[in-house]
C-alpha positions in Angstrom: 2.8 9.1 17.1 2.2 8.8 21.2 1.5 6.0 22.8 -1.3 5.0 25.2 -2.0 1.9 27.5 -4.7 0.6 28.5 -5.3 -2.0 31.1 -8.0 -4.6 31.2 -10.2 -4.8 34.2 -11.5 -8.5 33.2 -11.3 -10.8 31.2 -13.2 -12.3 28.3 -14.0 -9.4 26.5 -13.0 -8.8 22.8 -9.9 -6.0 22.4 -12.2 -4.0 20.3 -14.8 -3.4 22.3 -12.1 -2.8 24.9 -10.9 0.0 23.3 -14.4 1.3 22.5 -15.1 1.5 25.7 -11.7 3.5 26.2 -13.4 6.1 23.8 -12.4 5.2 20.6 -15.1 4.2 17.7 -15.4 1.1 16.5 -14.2 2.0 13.5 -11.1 3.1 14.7 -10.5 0.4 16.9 -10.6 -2.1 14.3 -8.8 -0.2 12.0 -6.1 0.6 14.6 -5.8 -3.2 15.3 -5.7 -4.3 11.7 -3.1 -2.2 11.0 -1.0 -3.7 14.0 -1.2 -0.4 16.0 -2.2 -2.5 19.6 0.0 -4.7 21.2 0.1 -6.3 23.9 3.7 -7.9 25.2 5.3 -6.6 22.1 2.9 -8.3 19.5 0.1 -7.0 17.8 -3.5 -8.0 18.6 -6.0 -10.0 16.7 -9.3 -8.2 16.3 -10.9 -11.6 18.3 -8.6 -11.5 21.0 -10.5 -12.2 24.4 -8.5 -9.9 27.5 -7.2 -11.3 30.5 -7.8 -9.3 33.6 -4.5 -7.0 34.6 -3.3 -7.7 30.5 -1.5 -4.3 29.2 -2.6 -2.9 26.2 -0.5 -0.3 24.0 -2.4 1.8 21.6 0.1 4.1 18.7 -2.5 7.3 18.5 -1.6 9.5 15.6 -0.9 13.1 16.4 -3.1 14.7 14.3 -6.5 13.3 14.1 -7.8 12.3 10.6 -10.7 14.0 9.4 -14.1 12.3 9.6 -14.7 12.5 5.7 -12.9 13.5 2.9 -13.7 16.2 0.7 -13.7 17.2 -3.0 -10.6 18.9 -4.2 -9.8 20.2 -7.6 -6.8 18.3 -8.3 -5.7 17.4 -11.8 -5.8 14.1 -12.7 -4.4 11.4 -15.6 -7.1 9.1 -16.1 -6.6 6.3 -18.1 -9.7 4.4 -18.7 -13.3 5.2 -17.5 -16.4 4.0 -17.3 -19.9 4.0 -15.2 -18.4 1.7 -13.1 -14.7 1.8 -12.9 -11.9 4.7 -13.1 -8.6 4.0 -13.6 -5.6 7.0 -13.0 -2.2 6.9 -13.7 -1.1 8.7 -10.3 2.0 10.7 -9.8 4.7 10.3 -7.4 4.4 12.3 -4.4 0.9 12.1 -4.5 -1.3 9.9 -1.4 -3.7 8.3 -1.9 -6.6 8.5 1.0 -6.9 10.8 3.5 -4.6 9.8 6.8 -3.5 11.6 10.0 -0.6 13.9 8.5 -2.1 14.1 5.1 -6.0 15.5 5.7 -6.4 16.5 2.2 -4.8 17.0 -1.3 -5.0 13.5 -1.8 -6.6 11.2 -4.7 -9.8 10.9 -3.2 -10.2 14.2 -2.5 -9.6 14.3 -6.7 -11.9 11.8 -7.7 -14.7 12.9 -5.4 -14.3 16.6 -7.2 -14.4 14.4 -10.6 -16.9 11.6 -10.1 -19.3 13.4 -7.3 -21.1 10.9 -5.2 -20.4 7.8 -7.8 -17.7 6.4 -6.0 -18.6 3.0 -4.0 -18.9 3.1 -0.2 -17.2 0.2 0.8 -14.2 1.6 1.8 -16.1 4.1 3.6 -15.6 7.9 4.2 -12.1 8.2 3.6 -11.3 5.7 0.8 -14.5 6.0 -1.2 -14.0 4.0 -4.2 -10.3 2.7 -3.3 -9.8 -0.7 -4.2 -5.6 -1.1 -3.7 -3.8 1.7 -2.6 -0.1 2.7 -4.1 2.3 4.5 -1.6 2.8 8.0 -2.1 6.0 8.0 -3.8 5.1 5.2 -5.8 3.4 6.4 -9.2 2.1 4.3 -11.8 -2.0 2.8 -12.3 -4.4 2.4 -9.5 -8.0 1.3 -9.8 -11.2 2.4 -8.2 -15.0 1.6 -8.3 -18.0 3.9 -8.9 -20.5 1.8 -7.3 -20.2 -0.9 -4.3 -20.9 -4.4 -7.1 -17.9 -2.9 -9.0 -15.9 -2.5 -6.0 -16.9 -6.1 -4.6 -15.7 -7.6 -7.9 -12.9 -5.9 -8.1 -12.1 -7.0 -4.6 -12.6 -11.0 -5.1 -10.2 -10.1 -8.2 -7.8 -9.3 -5.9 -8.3 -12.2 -3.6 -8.4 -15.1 -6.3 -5.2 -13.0 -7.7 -6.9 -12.1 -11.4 -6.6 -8.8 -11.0 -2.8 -8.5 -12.4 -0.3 -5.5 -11.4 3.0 -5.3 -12.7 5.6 -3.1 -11.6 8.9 -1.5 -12.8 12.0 -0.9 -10.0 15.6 0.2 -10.1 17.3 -2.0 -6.8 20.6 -1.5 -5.8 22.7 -4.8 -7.0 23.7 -7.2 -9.4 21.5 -10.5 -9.8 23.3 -13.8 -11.0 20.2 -15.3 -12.1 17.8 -13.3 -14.8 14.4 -13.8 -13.3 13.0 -15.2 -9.5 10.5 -15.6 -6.8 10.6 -14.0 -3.3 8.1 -16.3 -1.1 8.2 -14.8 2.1 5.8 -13.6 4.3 5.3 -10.1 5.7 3.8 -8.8 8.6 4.3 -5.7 10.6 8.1 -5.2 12.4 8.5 -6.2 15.6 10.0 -3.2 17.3 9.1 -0.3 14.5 5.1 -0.2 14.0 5.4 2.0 11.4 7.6 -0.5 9.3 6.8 -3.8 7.7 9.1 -6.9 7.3 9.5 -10.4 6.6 8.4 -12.2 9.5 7.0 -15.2 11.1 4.7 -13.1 13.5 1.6 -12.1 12.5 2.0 -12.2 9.2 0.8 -13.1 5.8 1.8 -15.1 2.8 3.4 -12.8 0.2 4.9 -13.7 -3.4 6.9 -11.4 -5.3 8.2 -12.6 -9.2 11.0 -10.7 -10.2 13.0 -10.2 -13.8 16.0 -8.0 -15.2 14.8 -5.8 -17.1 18.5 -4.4 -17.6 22.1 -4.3 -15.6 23.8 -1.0 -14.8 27.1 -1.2 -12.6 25.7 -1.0 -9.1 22.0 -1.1 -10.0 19.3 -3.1 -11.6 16.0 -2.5 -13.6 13.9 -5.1 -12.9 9.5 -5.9 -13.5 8.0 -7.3 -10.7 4.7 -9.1 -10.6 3.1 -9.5 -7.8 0.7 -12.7 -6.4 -0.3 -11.1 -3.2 -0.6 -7.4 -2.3 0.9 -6.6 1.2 1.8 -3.7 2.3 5.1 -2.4 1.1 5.4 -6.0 -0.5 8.3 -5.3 -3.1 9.7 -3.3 -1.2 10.2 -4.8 1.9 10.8 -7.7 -0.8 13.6 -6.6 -2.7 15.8 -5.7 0.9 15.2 -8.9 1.8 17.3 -10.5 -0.6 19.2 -8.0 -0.3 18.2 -5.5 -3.5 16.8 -2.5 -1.5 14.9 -0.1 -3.9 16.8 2.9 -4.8 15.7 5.8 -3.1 13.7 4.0 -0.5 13.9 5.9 2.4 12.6 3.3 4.9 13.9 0.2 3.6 17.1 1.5 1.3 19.9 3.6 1.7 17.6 6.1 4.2 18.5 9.0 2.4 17.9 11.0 -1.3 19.6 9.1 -4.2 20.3 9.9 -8.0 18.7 13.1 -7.5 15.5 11.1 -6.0 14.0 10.8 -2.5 11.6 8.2 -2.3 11.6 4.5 -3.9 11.9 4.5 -7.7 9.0 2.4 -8.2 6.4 2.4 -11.2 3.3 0.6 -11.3 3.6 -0.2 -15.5 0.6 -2.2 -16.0 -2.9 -3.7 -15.0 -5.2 -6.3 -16.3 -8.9 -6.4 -14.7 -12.1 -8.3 -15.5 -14.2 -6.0 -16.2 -16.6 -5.8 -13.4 -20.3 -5.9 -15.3 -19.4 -7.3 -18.8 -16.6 -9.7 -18.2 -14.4 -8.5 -20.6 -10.7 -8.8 -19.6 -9.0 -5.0 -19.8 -5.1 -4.3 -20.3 -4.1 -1.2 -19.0 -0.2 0.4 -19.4 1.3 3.3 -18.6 4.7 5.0 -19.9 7.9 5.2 -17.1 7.4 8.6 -16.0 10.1 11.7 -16.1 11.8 10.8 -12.8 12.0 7.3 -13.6 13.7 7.6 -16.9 15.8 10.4 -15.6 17.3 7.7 -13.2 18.0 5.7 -15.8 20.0 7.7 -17.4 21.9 8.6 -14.4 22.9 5.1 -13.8 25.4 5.2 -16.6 26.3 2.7 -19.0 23.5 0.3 -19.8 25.9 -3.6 -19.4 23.6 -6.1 -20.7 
């Protein structure tokens, strides 16, 4: 990432269009503020923020550009349920899911526009068409996406009003007295590494994470997790907070590779949807993957 600031010649005039006029589009602008990439004083922006004359903006650029619109990619992919309006993959670790500076192409978009052609909703716009939650690359497991822009608004407010259901499986370091829990803490971007999230009072949101042993292993813990809000990184940044980093977690664990895996050993197990045109409810699961299991059975003894 480099760094760029920009200094406001008056005042009154939303940070957005400030950095519009600074040669970004507005797209990018919003999107670079929403995703706490502006700060000013060491705190990220709000998109409404009016500027005060002399105020010092600092704008985290990516190095390599994005491309403008994604494109279709032969890429194989598990699909799990399907319809005219909704497609729902079981995506492998390793694999990201929109296009992003660093990763331009080889992504799942690029493999469902190859796979569903122009029936993918445009809400999302160029780069996410269709993408209704996103899953972090190394995180594998069921993600949904919409065909058409009324699936994808439903599927949305299913997400807001917390009726669209995903449940996850984890192995954390640790030992847990209790069997099950609730982490109620809210999340927002890290104060002095942008490209990090943590609990925090600062410009953050609410975010609920139920948790429940699965099994014990000496050292380790296989847990479900069920989430009430989706924030970015949520069980992860989550489970080091109470201090069960994921295994494998390179950001917020241990930093580096781990029973033979590097990346968070995290699975996203099941998901339960209204459907978006006939109401029906639909209970989607999908089998711990070869990794996953393989980590199990590194962990040794199985103690309760």
């Amino acid at each position: 990432m480099s760094l760029k600031e920009i200094t406001a010649k008056e005042s009154g005039e939303r940070i957005d269009a400030l950095l519009a006029r600074c040669g970004y589009t507005r797209s990018a602008a919003v999107r670079m503020i929403e995703t706490g990439r502006v700060t000013r004083g060491g705190e990220a922006v709000k998109k409404s923020e009016r500027t005060r004359a002399g105020d010092v903006y600092l704008v985290e650029e990516p190095e390599e550009a994005a491309p403008s619109a994604a494109e279709p990619q032969d890429i194989p992919l598990e699909v799990v349920y399907e319809d005219s309006d909704v497609i729902v993959v079981n995506k492998p670790r390793g694999l990201v899911v929109h296009p992003a500076p660093g990763h331009p192409d080889g992504t799942l978009v690029n493999a469902l526009l190859y796979r569903c052609g122009d029936s993918l909703s445009g809400v999302g716009g160029e780069l996410r068409p269709g993408i209704v939650h996103r899953l972090d690359r190394d995180t594998s497991g069921l993600i949904i996406a919409a065909k058409n822009d009324f699936s994808h608004l439903s599927l949305s407010a299913q997400l807001a009003d917390r009726s669209l259901s995903r449940v996850y499986e984890a192995v954390v370091h640790g030992s847990f007295r209790n069997d099950s829990g609730t982490v109620d803490a809210p999340i927002g971007r890290h104060p002095t590494d942008r490209k990090r999230m943590a609990v925090t009072d600062r410009n953050s949101r609410p975010a609920v994470t139920h948790w429940e042993v699965i099994a014990r292993y000496r050292g380790f813990t296989h847990v479900r997790c069920v989430l009430e809000t989706g924030r970015t990184h949520q069980i992860r940044v989550h489970m080091a907070h109470i201090g069960h980093p994921l295994l494998g977690d390179m950001v917020y664990g241990a930093g580096k590779p781990e029973k033979g895996l590097e990346g968070q050993c995290l699975h996203a197990r099941e998901l339960k949807f209204r459907h978006p045109r006939t109401g029906e409810e639909i209970r989607l699961g999908s089998d711990l993957p070869d990794y996953f299991t393989s980590v199990l059975s590194r962990l040794g003894e199985r103690l309760s």
